[in-house]
C-alpha positions as CSV (number, residue, x, y, z in Angstrom):
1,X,108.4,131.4,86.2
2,X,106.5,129.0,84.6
3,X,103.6,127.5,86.2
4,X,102.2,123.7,85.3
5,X,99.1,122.9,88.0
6,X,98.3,119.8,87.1
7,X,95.2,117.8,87.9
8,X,95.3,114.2,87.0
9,X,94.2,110.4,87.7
10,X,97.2,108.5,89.0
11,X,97.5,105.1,88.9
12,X,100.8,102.9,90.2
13,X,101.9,99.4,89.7
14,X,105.0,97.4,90.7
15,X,107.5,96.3,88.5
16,X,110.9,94.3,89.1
17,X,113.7,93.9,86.7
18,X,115.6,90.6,86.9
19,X,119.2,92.7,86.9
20,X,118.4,95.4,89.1
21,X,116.9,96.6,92.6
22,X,112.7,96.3,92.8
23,X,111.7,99.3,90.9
24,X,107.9,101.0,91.6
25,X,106.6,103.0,88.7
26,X,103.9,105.5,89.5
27,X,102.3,106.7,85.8
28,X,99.9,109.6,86.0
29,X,98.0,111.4,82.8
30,X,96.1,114.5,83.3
31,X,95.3,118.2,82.2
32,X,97.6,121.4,82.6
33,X,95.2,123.7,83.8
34,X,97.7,127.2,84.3
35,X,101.0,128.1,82.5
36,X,102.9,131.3,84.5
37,X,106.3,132.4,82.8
38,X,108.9,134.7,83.7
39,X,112.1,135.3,82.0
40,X,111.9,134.3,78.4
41,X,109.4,131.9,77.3
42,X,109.2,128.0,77.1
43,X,106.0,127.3,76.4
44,X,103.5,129.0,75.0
45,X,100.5,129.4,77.4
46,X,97.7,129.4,74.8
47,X,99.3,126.2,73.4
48,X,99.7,124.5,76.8
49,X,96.7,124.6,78.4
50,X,94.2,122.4,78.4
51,X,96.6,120.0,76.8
52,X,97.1,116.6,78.2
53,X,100.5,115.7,80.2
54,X,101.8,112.4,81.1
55,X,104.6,111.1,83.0
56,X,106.3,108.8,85.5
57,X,108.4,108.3,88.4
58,X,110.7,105.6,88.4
59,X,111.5,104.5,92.4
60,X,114.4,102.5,93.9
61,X,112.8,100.7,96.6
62,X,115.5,99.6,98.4
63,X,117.1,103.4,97.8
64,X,114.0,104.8,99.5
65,X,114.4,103.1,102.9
66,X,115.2,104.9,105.5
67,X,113.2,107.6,105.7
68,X,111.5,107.9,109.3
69,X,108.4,107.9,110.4
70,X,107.2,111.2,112.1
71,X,103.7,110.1,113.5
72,X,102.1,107.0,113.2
73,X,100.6,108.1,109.9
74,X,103.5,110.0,108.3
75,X,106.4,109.3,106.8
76,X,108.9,110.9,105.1
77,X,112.9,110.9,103.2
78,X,114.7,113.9,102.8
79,X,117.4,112.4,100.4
80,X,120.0,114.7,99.9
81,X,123.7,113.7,100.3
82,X,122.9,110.0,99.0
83,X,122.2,107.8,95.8
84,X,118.7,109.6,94.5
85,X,116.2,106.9,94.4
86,X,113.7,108.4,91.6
87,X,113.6,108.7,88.0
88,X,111.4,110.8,86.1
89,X,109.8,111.7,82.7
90,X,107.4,114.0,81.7
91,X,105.6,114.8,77.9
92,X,103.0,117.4,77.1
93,X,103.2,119.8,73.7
94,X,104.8,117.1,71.8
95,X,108.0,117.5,74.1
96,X,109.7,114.9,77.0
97,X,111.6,115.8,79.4
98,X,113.7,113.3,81.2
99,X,115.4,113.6,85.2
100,X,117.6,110.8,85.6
101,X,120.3,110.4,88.6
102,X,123.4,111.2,86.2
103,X,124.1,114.0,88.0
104,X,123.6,113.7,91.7
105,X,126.8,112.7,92.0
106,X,129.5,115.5,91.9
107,X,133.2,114.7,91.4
108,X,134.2,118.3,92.8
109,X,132.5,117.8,95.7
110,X,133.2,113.8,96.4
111,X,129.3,114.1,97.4
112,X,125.3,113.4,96.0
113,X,123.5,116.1,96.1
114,X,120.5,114.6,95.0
115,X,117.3,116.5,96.4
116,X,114.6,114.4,96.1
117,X,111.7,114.1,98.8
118,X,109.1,111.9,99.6
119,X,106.1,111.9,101.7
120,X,103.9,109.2,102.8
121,X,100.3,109.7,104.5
122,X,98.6,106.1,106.0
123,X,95.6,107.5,107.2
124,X,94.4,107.5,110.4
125,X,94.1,110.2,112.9
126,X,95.8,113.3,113.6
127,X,96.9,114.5,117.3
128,X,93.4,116.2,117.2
129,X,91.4,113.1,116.1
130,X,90.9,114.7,112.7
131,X,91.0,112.1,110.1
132,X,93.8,112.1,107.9
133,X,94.1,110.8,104.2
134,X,95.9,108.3,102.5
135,X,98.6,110.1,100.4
136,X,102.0,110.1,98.7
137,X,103.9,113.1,97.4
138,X,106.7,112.7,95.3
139,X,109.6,114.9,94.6
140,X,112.4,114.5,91.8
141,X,115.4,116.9,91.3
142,X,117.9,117.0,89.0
143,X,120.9,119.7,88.7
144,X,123.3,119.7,85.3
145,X,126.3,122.1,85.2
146,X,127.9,121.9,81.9
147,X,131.7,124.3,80.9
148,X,131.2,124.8,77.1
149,X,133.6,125.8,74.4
150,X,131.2,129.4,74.1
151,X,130.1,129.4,77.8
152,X,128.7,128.0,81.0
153,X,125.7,125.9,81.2
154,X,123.3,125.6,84.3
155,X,120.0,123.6,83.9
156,X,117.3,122.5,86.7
157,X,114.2,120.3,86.4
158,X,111.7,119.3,89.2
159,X,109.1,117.2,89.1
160,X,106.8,116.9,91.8
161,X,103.0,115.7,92.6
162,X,101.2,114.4,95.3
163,X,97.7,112.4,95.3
164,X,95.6,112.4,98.4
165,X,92.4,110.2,99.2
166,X,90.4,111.5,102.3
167,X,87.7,108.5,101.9
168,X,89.1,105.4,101.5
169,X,92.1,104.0,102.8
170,X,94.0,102.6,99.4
171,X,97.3,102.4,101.4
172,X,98.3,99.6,103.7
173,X,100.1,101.4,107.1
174,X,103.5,102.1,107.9
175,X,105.1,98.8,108.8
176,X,108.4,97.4,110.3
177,X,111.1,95.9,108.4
178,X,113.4,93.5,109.3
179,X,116.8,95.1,110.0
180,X,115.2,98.8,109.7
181,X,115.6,100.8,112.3
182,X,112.5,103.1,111.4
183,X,109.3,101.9,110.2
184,X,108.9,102.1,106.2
185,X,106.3,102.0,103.9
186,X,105.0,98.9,102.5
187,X,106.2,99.5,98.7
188,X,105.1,96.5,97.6
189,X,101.6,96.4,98.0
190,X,99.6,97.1,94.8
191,X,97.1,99.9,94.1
192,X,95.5,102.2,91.8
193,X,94.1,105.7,92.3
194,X,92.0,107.4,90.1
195,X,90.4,111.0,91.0
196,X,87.2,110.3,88.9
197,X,86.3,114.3,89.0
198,X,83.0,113.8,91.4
199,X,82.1,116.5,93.8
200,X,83.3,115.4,97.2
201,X,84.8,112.4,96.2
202,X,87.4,112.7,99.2
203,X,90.1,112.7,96.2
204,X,92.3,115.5,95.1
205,X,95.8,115.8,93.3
206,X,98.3,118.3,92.2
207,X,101.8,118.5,91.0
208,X,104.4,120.4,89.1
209,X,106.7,120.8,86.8
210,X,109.9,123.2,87.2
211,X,112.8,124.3,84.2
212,X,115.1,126.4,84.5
213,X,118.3,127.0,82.5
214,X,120.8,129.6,82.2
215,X,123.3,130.5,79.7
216,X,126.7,132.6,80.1
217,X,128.1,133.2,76.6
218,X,131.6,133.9,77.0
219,X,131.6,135.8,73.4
220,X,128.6,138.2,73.7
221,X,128.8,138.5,77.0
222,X,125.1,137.9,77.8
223,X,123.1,135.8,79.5
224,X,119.8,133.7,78.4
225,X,117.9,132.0,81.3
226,X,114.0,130.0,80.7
227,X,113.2,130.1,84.7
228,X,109.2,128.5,84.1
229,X,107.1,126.4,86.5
């Protein structure tokens, strides 16, 4: 498996495009720091490291209601069996790597099976009266099964990080909307976080990216799979 541990400034801004749903697009930019294969390589460690990696998710606002909230602080959407409400791309190495929501949707089943998560911290104080920080974690999944002419195709990518800031509160609280049943975030407020690398900063953030693929050739009877991380 292929390990990328990522440590990186975040920033997010808030877009909307005329034709379409309010989109939020969280960029990030930072520094692979640890490479772990298994099964045949992707990327070469030595090459990979210490290299920079940028990406972003693209989010559906109104696609990423109804989530609930589990505490007063925290809040959180399993989305599974409906419309996926992230995009995603990642480059590093000269190479891109796109998730879109192409293929949530599956025919066979007449259901989404879309696997995307997201988390959402507010601050405040735990049950214990520890204080808790302002975070979001985001989670993007995308699943492509392809029948070839020489074989059958499987391919996963997942694309997940999360940025947490113990110090100050960037993130307005977990508010009502009209016609929601469950408190949701406020995704339109506007922000940017930045982990400046100072010692006990209160900052910290981590993500990862995820490939596999897996290839039955129907004439050689073998199988090729990249399972990385």
């Amino acid at each position: 498996m292929k390990n990328l541990i990522l440590i990186f400034p975040l920033c997010l801004q808030f877009i909307v495009l005329p034709t379409s749903a309010a989109l939020m697009k969280f960029s990030f930019e930072g520094t692979i720091t640890e490479v772990v294969n298994s099964g045949n390589e992707l990327w070469d460690p030595a090459a990979v490291v210490g290299t920079t990696i940028k990406g972003h998710f693209l989010m559906d606002t109104e696609l990423a209601k109804g989530g609930r909230e589990e505490t007063s602080y925290y809040w959180w959407n399993n989305i599974d069996s409906a419309p996926g409400a992230l995009t995603s791309n990642v480059l590093f190495n000269a190479e891109q790597y796109s998730l879109s929501s192409d293929n949530d949707y599956r025919e066979m089943y007449d259901a989404y099976v879309t696997d995307e998560f997201l988390e959402y911290y507010s601050g405040d104080f735990d049950e214990d009266g520890s204080p808790v920080a302002d975070g979001i974690t985001l989670t993007d999944k995308e699943i492509e099964e392809t029948q070839l002419s020489t074989g059958y195709l499987y391919k996963s990518e997942k694309l997940s990080l999360g940025f947490f800031d113990g110090i100050n509160d960037f993130l307005t609280d977990i508010r009502h909307v009209p016609g929601e049943f469950e408190p949701q975030p406020d995704w339109l407020q506007d922000f940017i976080w930045e982990d400046d690398g100072t010692p006990n900063n209160g900052k910290f953030s981590y993500g990862s990216f995820e490939y596999y693929e897996s290839f039955s050739d129907i004439n050689s009877n073998q199988n090729i799979h990249f399972d990385s991380k």
